[in-house]
C-alpha positions in Angstrom: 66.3 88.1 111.7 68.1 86.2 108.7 70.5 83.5 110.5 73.1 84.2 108.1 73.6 87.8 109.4 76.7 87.6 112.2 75.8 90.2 115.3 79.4 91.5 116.3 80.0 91.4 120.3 79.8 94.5 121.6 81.7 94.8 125.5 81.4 97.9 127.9 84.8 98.1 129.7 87.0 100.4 131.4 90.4 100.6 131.0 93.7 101.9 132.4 96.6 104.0 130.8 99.4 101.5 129.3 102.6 103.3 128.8 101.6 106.5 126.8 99.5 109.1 128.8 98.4 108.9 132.3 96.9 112.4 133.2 95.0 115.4 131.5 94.1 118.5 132.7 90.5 119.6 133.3 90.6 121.7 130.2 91.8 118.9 128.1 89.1 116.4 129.4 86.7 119.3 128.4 87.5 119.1 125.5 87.8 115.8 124.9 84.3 115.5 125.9 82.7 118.4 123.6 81.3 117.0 120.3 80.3 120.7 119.1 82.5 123.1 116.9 85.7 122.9 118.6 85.4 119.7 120.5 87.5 116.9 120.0 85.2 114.4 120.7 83.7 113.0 117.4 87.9 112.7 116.2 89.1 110.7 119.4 85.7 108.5 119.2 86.7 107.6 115.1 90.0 107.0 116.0 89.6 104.9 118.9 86.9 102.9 117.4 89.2 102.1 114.4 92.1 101.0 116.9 89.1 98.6 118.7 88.2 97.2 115.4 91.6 96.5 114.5 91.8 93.3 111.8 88.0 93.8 110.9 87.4 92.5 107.1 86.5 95.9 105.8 88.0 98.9 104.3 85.2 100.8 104.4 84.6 103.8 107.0 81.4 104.4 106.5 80.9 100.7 107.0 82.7 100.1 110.3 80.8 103.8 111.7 77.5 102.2 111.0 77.9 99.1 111.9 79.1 100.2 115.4 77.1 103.1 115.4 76.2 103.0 119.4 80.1 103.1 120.6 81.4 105.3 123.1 84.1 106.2 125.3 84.8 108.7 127.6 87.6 109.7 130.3 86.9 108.7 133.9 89.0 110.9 136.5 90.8 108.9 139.7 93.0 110.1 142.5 95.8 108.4 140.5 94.9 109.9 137.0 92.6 108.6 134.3 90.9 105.7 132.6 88.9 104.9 129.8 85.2 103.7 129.9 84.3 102.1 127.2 80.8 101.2 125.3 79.4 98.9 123.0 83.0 98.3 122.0 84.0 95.5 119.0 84.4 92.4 121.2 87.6 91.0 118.8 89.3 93.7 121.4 89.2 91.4 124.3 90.4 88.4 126.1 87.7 87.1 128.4 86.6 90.7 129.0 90.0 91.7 129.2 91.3 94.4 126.3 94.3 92.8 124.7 97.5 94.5 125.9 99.1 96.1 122.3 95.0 97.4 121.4 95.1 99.3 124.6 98.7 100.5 123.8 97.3 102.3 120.7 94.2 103.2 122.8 96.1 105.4 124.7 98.7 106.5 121.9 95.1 108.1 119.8 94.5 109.7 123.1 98.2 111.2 123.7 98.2 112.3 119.9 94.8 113.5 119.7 95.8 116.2 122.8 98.8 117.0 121.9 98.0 117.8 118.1 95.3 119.9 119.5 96.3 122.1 122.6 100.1 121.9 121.7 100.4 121.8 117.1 97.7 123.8 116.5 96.5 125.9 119.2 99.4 126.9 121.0 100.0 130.0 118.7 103.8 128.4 118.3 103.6 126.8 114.9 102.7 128.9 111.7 101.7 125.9 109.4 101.1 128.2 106.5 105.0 127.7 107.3 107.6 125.6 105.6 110.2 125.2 108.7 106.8 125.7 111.3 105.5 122.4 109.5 109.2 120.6 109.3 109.0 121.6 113.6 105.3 120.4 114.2 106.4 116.9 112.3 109.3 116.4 114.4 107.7 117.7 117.7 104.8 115.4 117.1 107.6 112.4 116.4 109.4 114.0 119.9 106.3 113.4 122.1 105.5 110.2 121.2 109.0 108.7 121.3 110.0 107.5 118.4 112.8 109.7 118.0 114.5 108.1 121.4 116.4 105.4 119.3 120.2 106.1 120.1 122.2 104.0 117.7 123.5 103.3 114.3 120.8 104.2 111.7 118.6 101.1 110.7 115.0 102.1 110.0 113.1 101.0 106.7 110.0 102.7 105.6 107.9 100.2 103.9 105.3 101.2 101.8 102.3 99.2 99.5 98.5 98.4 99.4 96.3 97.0 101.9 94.4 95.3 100.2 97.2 93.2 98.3 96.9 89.3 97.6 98.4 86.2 99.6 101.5 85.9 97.1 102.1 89.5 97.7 101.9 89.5 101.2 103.9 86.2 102.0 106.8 87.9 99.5 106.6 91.2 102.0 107.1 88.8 104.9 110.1 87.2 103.6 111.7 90.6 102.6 110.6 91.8 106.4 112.4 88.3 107.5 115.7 89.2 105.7 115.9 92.5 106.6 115.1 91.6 110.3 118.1 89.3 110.2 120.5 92.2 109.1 119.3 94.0 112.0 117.2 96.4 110.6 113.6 97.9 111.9 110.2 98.7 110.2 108.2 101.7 109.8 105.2 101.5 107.8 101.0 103.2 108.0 100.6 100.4 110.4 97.8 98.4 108.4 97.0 95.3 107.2 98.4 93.5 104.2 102.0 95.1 103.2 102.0 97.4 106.3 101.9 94.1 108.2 103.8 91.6 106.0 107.1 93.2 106.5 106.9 93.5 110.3 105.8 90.3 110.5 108.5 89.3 108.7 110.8 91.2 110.7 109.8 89.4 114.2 111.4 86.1 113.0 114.2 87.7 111.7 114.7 89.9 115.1 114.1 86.5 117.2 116.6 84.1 115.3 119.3 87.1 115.9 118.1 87.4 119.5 117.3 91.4 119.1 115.1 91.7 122.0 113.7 95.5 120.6 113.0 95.6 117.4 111.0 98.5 116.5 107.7 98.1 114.4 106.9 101.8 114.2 103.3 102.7 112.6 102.2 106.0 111.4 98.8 107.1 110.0 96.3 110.1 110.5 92.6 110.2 111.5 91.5 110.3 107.7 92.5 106.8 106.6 93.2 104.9 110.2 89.5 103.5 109.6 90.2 101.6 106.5 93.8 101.1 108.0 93.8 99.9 111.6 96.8 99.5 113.4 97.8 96.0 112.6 98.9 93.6 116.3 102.3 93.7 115.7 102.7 97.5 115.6 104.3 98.7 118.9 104.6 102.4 118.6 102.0 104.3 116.9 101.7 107.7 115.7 99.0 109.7 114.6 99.9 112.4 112.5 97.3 115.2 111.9 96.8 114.7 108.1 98.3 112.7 105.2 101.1 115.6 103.9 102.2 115.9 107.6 102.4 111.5 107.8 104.2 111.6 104.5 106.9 114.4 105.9 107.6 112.0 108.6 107.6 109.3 106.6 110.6 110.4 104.1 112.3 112.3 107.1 112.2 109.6 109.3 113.0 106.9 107.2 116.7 105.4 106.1 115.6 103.7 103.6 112.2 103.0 101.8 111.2 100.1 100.0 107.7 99.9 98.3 105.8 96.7 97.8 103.1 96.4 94.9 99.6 98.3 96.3 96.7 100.8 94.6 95.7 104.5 94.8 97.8 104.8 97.9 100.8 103.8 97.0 101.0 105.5 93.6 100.4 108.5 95.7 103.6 108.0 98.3 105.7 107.3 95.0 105.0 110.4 93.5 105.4 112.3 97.0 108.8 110.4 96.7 109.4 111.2 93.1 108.7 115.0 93.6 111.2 115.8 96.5 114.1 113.5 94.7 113.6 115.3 91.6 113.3 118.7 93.5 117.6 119.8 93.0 118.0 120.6 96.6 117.8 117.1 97.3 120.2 116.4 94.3 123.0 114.6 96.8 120.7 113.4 99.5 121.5 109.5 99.8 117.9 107.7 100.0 117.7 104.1 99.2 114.2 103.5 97.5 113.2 100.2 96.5 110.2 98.3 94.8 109.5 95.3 95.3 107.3 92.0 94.5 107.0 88.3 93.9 107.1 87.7 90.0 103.8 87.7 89.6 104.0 91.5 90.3 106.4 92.5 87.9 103.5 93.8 85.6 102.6 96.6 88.6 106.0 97.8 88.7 106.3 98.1 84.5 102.7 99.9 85.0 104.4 102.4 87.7 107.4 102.7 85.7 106.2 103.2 82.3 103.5 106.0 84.3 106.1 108.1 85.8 108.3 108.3 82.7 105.3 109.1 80.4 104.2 111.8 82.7 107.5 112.8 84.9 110.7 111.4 82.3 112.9 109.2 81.6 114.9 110.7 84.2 112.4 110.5 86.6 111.8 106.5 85.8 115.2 105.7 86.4 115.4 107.4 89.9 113.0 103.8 90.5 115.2 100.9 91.4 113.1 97.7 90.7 114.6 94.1 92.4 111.6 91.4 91.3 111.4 88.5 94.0 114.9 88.1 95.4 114.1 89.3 99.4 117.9 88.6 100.0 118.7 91.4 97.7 116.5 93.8 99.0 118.0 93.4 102.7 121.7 93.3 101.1 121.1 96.4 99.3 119.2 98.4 102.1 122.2 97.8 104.9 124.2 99.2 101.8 122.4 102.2 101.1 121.9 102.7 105.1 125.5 102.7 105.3 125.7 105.9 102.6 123.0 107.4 104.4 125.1 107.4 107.8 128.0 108.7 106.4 126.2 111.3 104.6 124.4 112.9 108.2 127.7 112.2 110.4 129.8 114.5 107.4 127.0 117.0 107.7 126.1 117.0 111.7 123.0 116.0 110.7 120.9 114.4 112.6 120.5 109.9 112.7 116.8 110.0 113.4 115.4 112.6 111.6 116.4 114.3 108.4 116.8 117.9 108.4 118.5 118.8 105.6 115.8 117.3 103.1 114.5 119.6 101.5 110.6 119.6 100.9 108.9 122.2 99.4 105.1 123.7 100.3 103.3 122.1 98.2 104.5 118.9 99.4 103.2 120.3 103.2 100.0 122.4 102.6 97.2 119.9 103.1 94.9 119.2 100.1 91.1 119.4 100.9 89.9 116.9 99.0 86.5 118.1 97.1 85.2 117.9 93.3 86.4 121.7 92.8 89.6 121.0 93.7 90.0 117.6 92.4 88.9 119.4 89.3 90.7 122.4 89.6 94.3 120.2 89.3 96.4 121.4 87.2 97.7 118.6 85.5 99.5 119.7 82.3 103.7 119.9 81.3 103.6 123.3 81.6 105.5 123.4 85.1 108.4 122.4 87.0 108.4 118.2 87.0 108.6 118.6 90.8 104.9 120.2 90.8 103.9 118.5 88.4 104.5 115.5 90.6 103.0 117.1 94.1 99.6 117.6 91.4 99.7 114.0 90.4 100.0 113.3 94.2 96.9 115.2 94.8 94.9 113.6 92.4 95.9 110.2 93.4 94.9 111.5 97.2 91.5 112.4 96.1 91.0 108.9 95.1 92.0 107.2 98.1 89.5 109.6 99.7 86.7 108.8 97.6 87.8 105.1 98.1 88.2 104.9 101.8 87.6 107.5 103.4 84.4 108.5 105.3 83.8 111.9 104.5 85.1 111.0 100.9 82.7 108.2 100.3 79.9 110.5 101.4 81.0 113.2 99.1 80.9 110.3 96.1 77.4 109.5 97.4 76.1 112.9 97.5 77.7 114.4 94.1 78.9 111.4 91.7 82.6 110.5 91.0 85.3 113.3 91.1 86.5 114.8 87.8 90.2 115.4 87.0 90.8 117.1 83.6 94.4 118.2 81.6 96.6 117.7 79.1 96.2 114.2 77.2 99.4 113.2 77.5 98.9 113.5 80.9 95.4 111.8 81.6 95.7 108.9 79.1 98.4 107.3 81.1 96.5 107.9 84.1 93.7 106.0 82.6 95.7 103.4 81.6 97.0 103.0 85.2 94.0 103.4 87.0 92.8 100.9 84.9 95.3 98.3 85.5 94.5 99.3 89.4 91.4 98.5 88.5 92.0 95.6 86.6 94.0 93.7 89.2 91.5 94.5 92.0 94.2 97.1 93.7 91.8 99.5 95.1 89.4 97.6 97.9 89.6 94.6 99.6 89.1 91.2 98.0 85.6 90.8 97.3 84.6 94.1 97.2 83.1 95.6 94.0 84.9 98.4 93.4 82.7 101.4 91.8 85.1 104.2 90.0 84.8 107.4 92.1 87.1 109.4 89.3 86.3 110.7 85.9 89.0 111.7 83.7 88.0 114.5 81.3 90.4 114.9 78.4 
């Protein structure tokens, strides 16, 4: 064996509930168990692994699957409810053969998810989700079971988008906005991931400490496609798992009081034109949302990138719906307890309620989930002829079909299999999306650094 090849630790353990599921029925541990059509099996094992490998170098599914190819877990049955046995599991989970208290948290928050999506979202006959108000109910029932929604108090939750894969200057300037708006006593939400998902919740923790807030909440949210390349980072302490990326982005923008976006790839461009869609959409024409970008200085070139995009391709009007504060954290935490502050007084006119917005409209194709495959990356209709609003939920498509060829497993595979996906329209349309991309490209926005990044989009005039 070359000596230069590092052999992870793999631990057998077995584990007890912490704090988010303690029993299951004998149907539910049956299915659990089944890895044939039907079975959830093969969806808790991907999840949980990804939880146990938590802070791994990688972004890559197919890369983390392999490599700890020989994992298991399975439910173990007591007179006082369950535990988890686990095998061959990533040994950076454990303490002197002890799992480390917050990775067993999320352990047991993929579990409660994982059932509840199942026997009580999607086969309990009680949600259409061909549905617009049936999907709206399965977000916030999902939200309801695992808690999140308990916060009784004056509205102070920030959604905090950007990229994973960002560099140090990016990710120290996330901190310090995460610091400042910790210290005005606001909370984080982000997709509970490494590099900008973490940044501003670590940032937060100082902030919460020197103002002696003894529970501050660093709420993460993802879904079983991406939490691969996207472990929950240490410092989330609620985590969600939301049955697919339109469903995490619903809760995202209903959830949120305010959102600011750090610089990022693929991803990101995608939440800002999910964003950009339902602001532009004129039912949403007085909804109060604070929305921020954000960087050091040495970022200001992605933002005039994003910027100069969405006005080529959405309007003028559209780009100015973007406000843009370049390296000044202070402002970004003095302007979010401002635009809170609208927010509040907007829901208590209304009866509407604090921790979950109802009155926001979204529209289907914002909700229906978008298989990702080369017909219907290739099938987008990407043209002016249409609403800006759809326009926008296409663009969003497109930009979800490339974080699935980047990241995620099934995605990756397809890109193997069949070559790059192909998006075609008008050229006024697919130039500037070339021109982006390529900046993304460019400034190594779409892996890790290090990684080669191989193009797994073709644009087709």
């Amino acid at each position: 064996m070359d000596s230069n090849v590092v052999v992870p630790e793999l631990i057998d353990a077995r584990v007890g509930p912490r704090g988010s599921l303690e029993n299951l029925s004998q149907a539910e541990i049956k299915k659990l168990l089944d890895s044939g059509q039907g079975g959830l099996y093969e969806l808790f094992r991907k999840c949980s692994l990804a939880v146990l490998n938590s802070g791994a170098p990688t972004d890559d599914a197919k890369e983390i699957f392999d490599r700890y190819h020989d994992f298991d877990i399975r439910i173990v049955r007591q007179a006082w409810g369950i535990k988890l046995e686990v095998h061959n599991a990533p040994g950076s989970a454990f303490v002197d053969g002890q799992m480390i208290r917050g990775i067993k948290e999320h352990l047991f928050a993929v579990l409660r998810d994982v059932v509840f999506i199942a026997n009580e979202i999607l086969a309990s006959g009680r949600f259409d989700l061909g549905h617009s108000a049936d999907t709206t109910n399965a977000v916030f029932h999902v939200l309801r079971n695992s808690r999140v929604l308990d916060y009784k108090a004056r509205p102070n939750l920030v959604v905090c988008w950007g990229g994973h894969s960002i560099g140090n200057e990016e990710y120290k300037y996330s901190k310090r906005v995460g610091y400042e708006m910790g210290l005005r006593g606001l909370d984080v939400c982000t997709g509970c991931g490494p590099g900008a998902m973490k940044g501003p919740m670590k940032g937060a923790t100082i902030g919460h400490a020197k103002q002696r807030i003894e529970h501050g909440r660093y709420i993460g949210i993802t879904e079983p496609g991406i939490i691969a390349a996207e472990p929950p980072n240490p410092i989330v302490n609620q985590l969600v798992i939301m049955p697919d990326i339109e469903k995490r982005l619903e809760a995202f923008v209903r959830f949120a009081h305010g959102i600011v976006v750090f610089p990022g790839g693929a991803g990101t461009a995608e939440e800002i034109l999910y964003l950009m869609g339902i602001v532009l959409d004129p039912a949403n024409q007085e909804q109060p949302l604070p929305v921020i970008l954000t960087g050091p200085r040495e970022s200001a070139a992605y933002f005039e990138h994003i910027g100069r995009f969405i006005a080529d391709t959405l309007g003028e009007p559209a780009a100015k719906r973007l406000s843009v504060i370049i390296d000044d954290p202070a402002e970004v935490g003095r302007r979010m307890v401002r635009g809170i502050e609208a927010v509040r007084e907007f829901r208590r006119q209304r009866s509407d309620s604090y921790n979950f917005n109802w009155l926001l409209s979204i529209q289907p194709e914002f909700q229906r989930p978008f298989e990702v495959t080369h017909e219907s990356m290739r099938a987008l209709e990407l043209h002016r002829g249409q609403p800006v609003h759809q326009l926008a939920a296409n663009l969003r498509r497109a930009f979800s079909g490339i974080v699935t060829g980047n990241v995620k497993e099934h995605g990756i595979q397809a890109i193997e299999r069949r070559g790059p996906y192909e998006l075609a329209g008008d050229r006024g349309i697919m130039q500037p999306l070339d021109e982006l991309l390529a900046a993304f490209v460019a400034q190594r926005r779409m892996k890790l650094p290090g990684s080669a990044y191989r193009p797994v989009y073709r644009l087709v005039a």
